[in-house]
C-alpha positions as CSV (number, residue, x, y, z in Angstrom):
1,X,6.9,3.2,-10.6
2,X,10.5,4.3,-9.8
3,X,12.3,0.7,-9.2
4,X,16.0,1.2,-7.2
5,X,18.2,-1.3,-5.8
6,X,19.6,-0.7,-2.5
7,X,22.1,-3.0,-0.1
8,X,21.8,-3.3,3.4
9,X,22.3,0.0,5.4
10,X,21.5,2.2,2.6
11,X,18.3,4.5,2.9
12,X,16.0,6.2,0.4
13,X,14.7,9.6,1.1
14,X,11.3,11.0,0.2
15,X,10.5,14.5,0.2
16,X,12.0,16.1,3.2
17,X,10.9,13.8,5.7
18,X,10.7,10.5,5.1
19,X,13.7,7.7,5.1
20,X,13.6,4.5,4.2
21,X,16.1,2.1,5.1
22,X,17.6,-1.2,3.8
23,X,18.1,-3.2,7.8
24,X,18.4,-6.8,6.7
25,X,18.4,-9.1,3.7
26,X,18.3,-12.6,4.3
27,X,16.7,-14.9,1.6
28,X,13.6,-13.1,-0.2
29,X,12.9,-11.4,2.4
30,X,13.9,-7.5,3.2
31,X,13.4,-5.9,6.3
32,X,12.8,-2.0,6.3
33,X,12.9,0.8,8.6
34,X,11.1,3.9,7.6
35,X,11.3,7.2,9.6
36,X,8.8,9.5,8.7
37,X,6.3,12.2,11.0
38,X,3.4,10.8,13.2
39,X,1.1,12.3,10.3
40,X,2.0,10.1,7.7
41,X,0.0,6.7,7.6
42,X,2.1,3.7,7.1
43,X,0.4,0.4,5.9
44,X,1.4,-2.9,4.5
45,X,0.2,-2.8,0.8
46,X,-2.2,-5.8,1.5
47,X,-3.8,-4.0,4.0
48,X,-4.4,-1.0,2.5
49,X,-6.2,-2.5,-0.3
50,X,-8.5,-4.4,1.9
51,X,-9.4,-0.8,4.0
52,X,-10.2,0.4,0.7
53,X,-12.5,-1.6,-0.7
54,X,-14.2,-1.9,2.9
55,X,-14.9,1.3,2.7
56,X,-15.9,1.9,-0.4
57,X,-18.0,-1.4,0.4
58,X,-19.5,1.0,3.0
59,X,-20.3,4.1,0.9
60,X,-21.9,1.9,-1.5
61,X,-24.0,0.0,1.3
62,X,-27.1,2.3,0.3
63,X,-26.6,2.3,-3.5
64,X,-28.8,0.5,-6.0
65,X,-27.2,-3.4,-6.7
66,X,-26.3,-1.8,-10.0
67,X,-23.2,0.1,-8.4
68,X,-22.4,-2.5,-6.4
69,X,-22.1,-5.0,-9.3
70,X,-20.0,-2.5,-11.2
71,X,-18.0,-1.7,-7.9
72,X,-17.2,-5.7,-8.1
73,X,-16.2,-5.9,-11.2
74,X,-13.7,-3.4,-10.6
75,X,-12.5,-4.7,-7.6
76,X,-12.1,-7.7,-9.5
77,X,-10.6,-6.2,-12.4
78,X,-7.7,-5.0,-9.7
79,X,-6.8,-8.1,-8.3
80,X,-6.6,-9.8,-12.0
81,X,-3.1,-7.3,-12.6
């Protein structure tokens, strides 16, 4: 993970299309805005993991218990770092 410290107003690019910048800082919280095509999926971290585990809840729906107990453990093992 590439870790960079910005101040308000300043941006971050990515690739050639996206930019990400710095709006506000007030407390612990930062507010972003990111420009970036209508292709590109942007979602909060918290709910991307949830979408992923739902679906791989889903593709596992018709497995044996057996890969679902080893798909919880490593579900588990996630959250635990």
């Amino acid at each position: 993970m590439l870790v960079l410290s910005r101040k308000e107003g300043e941006k971050l690019v990515i690739g050639d299309n996206i930019v990400i910048t710095v709006n506000r800082i007030a407390g612990n919280r930062v507010a972003i805005g990111i420009e970036a095509p209508r292709e590109v999926s942007i979602v909060r971290g918290e709910l991307d993991q949830r979408d992923s585990v739902d679906r791989v809840s889903k593709d596992l729906a018709g497995a044996p218990n057996s890969a679902m107990l080893e798909h919880d453990i490593a579900v588990a093992g996630q959250a635990e770092r």
